[in-house]
DSSP file (Angstrom, degrees, kcal/mol; ACC not computed):
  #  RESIDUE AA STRUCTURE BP1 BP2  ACC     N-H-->O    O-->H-N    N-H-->O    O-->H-N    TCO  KAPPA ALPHA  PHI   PSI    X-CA   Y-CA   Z-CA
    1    1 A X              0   0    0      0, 0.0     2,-0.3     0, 0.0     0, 0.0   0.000 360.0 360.0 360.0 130.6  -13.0  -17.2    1.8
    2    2 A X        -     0   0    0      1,-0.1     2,-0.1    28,-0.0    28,-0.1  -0.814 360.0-146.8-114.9 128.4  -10.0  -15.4    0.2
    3    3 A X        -     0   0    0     -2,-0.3     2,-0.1    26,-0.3    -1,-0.1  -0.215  22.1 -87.9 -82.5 166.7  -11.0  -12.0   -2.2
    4    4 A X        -     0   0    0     -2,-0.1     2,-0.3     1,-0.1    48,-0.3  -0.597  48.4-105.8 -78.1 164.9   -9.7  -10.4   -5.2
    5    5 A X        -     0   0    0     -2,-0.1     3,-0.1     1,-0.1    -1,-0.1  -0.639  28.0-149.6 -73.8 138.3   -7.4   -8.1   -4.6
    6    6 A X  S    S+     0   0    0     -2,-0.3     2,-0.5     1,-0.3    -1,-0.1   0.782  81.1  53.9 -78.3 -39.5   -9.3   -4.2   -5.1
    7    7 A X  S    S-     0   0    0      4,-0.0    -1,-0.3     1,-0.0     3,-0.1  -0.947  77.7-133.0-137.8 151.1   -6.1   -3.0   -6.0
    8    8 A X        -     0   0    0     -2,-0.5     2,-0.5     1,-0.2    16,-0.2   0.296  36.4 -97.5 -96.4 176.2   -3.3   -3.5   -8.3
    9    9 A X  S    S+     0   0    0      1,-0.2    -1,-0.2    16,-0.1    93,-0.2  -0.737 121.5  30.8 -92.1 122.7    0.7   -3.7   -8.3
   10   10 A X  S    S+     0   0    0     14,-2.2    90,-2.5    -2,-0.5     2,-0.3  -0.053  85.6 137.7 117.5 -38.0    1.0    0.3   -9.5
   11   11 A X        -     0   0    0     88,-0.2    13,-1.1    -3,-0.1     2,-0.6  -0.392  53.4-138.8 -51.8 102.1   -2.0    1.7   -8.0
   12   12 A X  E     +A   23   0A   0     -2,-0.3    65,-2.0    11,-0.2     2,-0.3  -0.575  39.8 164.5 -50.0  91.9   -1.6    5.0   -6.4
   13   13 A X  E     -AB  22  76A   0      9,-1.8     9,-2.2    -2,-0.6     2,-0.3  -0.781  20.9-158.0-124.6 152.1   -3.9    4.5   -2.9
   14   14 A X  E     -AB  21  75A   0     61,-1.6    61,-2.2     7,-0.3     2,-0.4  -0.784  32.6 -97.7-118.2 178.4   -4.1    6.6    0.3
   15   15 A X  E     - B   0  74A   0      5,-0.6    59,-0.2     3,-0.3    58,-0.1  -0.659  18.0-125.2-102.9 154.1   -5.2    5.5    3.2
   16   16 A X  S    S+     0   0    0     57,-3.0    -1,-0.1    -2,-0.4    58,-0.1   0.966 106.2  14.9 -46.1 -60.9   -9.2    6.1    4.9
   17   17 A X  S    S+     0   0    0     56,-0.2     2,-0.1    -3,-0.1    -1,-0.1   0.921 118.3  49.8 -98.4 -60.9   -7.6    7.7    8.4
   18   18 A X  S    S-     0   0    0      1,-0.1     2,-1.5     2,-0.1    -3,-0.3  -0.401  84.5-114.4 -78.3 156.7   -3.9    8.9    8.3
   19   19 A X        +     0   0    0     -2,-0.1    42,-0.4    -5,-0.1     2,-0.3  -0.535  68.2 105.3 -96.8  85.1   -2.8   11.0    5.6
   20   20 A X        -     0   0    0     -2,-1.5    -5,-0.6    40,-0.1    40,-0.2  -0.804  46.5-148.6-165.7 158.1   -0.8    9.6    3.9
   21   21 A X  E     +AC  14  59A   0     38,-0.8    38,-1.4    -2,-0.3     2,-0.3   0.029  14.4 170.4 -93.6-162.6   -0.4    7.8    0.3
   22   22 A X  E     -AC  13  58A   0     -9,-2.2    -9,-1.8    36,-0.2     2,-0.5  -0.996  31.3-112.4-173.8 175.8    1.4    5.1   -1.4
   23   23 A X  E     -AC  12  57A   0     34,-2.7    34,-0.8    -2,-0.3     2,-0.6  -0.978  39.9-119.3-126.7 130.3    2.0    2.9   -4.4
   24   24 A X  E     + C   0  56A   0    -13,-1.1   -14,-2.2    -2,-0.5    32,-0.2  -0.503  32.7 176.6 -84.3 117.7    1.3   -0.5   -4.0
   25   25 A X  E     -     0   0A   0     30,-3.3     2,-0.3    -2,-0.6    81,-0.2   0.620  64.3  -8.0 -94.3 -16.8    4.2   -2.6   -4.5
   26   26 A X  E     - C   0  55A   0     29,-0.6    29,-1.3   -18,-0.1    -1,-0.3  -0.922  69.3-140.5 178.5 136.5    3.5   -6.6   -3.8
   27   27 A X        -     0   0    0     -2,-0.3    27,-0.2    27,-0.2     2,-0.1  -0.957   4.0-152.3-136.9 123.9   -0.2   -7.8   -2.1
   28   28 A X        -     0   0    0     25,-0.4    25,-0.5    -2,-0.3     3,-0.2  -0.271  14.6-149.1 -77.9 122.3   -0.7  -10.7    0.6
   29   29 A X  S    S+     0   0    0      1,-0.2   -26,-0.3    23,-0.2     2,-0.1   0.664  84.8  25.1-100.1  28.6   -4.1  -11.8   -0.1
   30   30 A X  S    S-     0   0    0    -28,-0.1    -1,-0.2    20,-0.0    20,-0.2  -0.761 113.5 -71.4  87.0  85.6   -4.6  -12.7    3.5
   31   31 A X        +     0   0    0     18,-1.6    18,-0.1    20,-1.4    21,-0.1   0.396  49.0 175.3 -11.6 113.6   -2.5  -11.0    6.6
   32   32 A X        +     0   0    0      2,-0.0     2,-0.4    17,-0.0    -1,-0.1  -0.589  34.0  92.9-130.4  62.8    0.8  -12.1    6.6
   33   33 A X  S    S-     0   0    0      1,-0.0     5,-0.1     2,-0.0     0, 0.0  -0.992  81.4 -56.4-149.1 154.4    2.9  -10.3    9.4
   34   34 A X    >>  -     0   0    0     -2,-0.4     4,-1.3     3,-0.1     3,-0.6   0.111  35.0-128.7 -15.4 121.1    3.8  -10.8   12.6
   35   35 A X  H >> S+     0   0    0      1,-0.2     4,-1.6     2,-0.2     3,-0.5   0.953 117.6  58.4 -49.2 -56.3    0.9  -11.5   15.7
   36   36 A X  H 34 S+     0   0    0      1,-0.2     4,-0.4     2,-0.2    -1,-0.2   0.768 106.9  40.3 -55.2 -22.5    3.1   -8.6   17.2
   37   37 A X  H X4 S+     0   0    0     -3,-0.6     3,-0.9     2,-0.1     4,-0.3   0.923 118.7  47.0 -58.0 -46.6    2.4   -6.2   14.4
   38   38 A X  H X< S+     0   0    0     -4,-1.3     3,-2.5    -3,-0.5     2,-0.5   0.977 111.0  55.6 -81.9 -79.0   -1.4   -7.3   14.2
   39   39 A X  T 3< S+     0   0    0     -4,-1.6    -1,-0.3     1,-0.3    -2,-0.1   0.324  95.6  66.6 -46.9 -12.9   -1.5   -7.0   17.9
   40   40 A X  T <  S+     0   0    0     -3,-0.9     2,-0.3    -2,-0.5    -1,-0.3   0.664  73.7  94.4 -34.3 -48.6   -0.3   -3.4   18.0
   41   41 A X  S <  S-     0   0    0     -3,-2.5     5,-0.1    -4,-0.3    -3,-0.0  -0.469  97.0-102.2 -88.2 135.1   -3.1   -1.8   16.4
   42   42 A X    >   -     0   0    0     -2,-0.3     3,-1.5     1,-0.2     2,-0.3  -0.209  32.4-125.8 -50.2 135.0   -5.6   -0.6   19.1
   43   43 A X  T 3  S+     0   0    0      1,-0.2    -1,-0.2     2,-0.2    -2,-0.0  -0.128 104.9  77.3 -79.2  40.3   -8.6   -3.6   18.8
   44   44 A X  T 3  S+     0   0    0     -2,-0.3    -1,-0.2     0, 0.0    -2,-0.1   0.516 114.5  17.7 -63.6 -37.8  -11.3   -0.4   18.2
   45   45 A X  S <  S+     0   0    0     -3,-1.5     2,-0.4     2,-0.0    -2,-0.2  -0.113  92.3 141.3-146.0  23.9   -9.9   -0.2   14.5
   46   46 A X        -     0   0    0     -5,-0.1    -3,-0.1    -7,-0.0     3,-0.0  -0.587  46.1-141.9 -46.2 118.7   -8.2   -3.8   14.2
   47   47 A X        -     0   0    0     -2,-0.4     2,-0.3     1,-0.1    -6,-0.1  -0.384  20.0 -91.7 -82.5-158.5   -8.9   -4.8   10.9
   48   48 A X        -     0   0    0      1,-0.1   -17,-0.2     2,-0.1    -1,-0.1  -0.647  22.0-132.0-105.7 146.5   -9.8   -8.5   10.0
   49   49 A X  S    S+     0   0    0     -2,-0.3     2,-2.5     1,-0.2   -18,-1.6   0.920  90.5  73.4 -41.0 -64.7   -7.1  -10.8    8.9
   50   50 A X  S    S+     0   0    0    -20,-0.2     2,-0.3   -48,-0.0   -47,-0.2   0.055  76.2  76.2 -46.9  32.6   -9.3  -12.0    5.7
   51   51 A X  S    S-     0   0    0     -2,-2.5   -20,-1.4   -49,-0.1     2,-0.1  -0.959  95.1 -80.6-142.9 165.7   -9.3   -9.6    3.7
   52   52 A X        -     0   0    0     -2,-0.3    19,-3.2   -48,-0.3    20,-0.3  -0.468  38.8-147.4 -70.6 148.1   -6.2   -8.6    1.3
   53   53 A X  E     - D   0  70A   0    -25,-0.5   -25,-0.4    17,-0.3     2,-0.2  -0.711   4.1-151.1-113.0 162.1   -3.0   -6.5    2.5
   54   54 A X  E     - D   0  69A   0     15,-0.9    15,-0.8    -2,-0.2     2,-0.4  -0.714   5.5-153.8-124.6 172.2   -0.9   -4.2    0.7
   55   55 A X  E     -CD  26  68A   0    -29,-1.3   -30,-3.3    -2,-0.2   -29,-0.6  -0.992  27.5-174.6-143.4 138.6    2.5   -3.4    1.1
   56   56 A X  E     -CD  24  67A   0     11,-2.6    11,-1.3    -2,-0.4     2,-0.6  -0.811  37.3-131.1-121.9 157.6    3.2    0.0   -0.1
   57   57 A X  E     +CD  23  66A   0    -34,-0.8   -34,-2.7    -2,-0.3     2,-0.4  -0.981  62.8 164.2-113.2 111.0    6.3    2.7   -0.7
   58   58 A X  E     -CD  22  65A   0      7,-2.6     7,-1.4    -2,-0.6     2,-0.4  -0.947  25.9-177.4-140.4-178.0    4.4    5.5    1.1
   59   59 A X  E     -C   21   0A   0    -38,-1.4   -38,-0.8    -2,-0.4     2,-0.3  -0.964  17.7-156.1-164.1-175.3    4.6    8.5    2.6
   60   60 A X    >   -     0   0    0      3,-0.4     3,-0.8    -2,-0.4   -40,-0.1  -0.828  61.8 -69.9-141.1 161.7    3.5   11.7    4.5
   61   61 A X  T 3  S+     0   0    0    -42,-0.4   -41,-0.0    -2,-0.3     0, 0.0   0.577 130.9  39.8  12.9 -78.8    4.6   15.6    4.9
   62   62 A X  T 3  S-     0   0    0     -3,-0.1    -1,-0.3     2,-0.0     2,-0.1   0.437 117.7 -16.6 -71.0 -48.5    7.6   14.0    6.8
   63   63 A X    <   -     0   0    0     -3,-0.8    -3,-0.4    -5,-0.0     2,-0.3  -0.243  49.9-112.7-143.6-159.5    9.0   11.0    5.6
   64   64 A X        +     0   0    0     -5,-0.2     2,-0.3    -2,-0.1    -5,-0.2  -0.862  42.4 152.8-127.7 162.0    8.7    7.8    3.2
   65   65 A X  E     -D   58   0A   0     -7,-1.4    -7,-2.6    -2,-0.3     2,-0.5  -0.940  46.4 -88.9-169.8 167.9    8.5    4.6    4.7
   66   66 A X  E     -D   57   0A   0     -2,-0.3     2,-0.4    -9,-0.2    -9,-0.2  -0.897  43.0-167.6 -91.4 143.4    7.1    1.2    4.0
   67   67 A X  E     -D   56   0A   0    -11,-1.3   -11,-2.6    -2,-0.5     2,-0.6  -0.933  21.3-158.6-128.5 134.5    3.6    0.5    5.0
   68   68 A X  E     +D   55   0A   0     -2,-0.4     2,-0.4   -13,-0.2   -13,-0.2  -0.770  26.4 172.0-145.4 124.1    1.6   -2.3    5.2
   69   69 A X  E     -D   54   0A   0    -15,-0.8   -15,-0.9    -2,-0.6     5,-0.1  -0.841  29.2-115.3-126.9 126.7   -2.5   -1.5    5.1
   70   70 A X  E >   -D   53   0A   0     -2,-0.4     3,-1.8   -17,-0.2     4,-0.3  -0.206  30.9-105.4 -52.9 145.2   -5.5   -3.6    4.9
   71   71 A X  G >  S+     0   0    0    -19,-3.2     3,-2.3     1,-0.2    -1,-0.1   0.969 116.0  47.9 -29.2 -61.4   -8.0   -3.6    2.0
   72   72 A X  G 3  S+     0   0    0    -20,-0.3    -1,-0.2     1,-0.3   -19,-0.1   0.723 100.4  54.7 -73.9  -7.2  -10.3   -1.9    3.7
   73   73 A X  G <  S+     0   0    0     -3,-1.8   -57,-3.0   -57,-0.1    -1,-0.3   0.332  95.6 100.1-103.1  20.7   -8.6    1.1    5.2
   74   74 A X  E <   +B   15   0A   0     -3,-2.3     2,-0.3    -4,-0.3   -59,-0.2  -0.615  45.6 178.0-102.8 161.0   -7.3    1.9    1.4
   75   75 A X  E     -B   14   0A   0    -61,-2.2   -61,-1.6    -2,-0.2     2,-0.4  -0.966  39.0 -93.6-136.0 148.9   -8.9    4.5   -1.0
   76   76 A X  E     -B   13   0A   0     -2,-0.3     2,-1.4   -63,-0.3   -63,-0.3  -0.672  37.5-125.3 -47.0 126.7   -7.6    5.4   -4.9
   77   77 A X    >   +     0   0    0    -65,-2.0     2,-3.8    -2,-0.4     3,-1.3  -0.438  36.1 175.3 -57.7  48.6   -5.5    8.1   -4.7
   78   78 A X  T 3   +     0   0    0     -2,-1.4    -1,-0.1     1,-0.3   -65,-0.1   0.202  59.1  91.9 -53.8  34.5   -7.1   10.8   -7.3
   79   79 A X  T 3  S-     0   0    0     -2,-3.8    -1,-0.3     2,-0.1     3,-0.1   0.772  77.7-149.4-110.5  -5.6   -4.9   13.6   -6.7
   80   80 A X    <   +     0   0    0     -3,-1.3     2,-0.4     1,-0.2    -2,-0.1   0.871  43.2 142.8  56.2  33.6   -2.4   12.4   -9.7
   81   81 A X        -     0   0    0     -4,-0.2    -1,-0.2    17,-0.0    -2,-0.1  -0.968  51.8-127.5-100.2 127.8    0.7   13.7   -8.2
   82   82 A X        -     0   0    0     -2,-0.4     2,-0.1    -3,-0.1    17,-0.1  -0.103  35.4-108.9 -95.0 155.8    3.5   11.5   -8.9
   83   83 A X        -     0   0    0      1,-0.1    -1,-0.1   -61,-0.0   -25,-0.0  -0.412  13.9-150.6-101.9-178.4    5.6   10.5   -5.7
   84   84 A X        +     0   0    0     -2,-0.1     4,-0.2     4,-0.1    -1,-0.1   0.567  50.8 131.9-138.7 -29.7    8.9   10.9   -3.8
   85   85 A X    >   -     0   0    0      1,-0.2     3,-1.9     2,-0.1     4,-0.2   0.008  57.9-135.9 -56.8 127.2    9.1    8.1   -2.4
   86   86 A X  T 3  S+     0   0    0      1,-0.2    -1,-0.2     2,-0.1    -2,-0.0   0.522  92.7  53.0 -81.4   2.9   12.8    6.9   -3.2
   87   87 A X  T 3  S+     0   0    0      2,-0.1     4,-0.3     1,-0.1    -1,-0.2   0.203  85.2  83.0 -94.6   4.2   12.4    3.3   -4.2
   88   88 A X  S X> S+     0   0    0     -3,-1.9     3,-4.3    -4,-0.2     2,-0.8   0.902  85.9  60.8 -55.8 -81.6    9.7    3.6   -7.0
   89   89 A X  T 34 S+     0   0    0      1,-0.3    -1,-0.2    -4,-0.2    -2,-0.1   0.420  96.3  56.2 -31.7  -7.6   12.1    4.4   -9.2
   90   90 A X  T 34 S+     0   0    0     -2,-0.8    -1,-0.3    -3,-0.2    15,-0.1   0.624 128.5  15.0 -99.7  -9.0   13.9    1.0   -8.8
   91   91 A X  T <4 S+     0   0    0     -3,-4.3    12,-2.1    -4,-0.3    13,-0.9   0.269 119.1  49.7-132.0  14.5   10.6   -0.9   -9.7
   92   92 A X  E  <  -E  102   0B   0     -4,-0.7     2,-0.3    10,-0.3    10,-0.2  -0.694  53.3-153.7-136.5 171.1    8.2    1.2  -11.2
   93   93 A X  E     -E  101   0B   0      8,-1.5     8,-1.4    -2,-0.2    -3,-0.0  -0.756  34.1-109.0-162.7 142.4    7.9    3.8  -13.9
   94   94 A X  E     -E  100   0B   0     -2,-0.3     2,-0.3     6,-0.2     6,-0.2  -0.244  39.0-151.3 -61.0 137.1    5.3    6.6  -14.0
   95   95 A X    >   -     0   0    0      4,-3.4     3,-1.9     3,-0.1    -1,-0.0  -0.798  28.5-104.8-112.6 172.9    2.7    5.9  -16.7
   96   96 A X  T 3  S+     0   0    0      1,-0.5    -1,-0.1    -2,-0.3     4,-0.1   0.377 115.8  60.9 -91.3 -13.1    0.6    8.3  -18.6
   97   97 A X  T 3  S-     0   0    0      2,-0.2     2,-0.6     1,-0.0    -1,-0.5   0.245 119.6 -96.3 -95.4  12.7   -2.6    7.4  -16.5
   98   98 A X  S <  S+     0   0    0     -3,-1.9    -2,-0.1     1,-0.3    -3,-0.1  -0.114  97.4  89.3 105.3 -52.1   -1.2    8.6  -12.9
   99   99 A X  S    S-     0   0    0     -2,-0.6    -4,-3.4    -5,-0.1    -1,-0.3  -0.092  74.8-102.3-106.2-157.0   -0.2    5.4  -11.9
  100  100 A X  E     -E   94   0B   0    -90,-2.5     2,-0.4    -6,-0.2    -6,-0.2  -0.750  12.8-150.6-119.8 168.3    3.1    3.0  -12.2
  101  101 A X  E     -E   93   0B   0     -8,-1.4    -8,-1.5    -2,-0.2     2,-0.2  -0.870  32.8-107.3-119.7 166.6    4.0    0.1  -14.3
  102  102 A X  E     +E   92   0B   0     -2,-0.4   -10,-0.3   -10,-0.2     3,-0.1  -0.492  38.5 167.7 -76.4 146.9    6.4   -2.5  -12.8
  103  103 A X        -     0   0    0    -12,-2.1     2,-0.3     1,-0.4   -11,-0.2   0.392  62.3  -5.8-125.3 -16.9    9.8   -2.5  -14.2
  104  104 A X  S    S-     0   0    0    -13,-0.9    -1,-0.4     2,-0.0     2,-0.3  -0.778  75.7 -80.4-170.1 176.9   11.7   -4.9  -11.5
  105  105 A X        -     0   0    0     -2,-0.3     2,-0.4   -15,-0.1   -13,-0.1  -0.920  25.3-148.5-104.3 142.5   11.5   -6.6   -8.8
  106  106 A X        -     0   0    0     -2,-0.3     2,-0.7   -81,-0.2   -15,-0.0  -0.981   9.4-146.4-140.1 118.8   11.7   -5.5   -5.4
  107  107 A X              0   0    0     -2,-0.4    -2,-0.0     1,-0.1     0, 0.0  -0.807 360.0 360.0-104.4  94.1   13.0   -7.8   -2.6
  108  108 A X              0   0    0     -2,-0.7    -1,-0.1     0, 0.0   -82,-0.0   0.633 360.0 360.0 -92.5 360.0   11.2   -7.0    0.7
C-alpha cells in the first residue's frame, strides 16, 4: 500500500535524530535508491522501504548537502528561519508562511 506523502514540495522539515534541516525538493512515494545506499544504514534504525522519501537541500552547522530521508524520520521544522542552503534559490522562493514556493525545476 503506497501513502500520501506527509509533506509537501516547500516544506521546511528536520530530521527525528541528526540535526539537521532541509526543504523538501521532489518526493519518491516509495524508496527509490540504490540497495547499496539502503544497505548502509545500520539494520537497528533501517527504515521500511514503504513508506514515502524525501529528497531535500539540507544542512547542518557545517555544510549543505543533499539528503535523502524517510517519512518517518522527518519532523516540521518550526523554527522559521530561512535557509542557506545554495540551491533554493534556483527553485524556490521564501513565502510569507516560513516555507518555499517552487519557482523551477531542479534536475537531480
Amino acid at each position: 500500500m503506497i501513502r500520501s506523502a506527509k509533506f509537501q514540495i516547500g516544506q521546511v522539515v528536520k530530521h527525528r535524530v541528526y540535526p539537521f534541516r532541509g526543504v523538501v525538493f521532489d518526493v519518491d512515494p516509495v524508496f527509490d535508491n540504490t540497495d547499496e545506499w539502503y544497505q548502509a544504514i545500520p539494520e537497528e534504525i533501517r527504515p521500511s522501504k514503504d513508506q514515502p522519501y524525501y529528497h531535500l537541500f539540507a544542512e547542518n552547522e557545517e555544510t549543505e548537502y543533499i539528503a535523502y530521508v524517510s517519512e518517518q524520520n522527518l519532523l516540521i521544522d518550526d523554527v522559521l528561519k530561512p535557509l542557506r542552503h545554495p540551491q533554493i534559490n534556483e527553485v524556490f522562493r521564501l513565502g510569507d508562511d516560513g516555507n518555499y514556493v517552487f519557482i523551477g525545476d531542479f534536475k537531480h
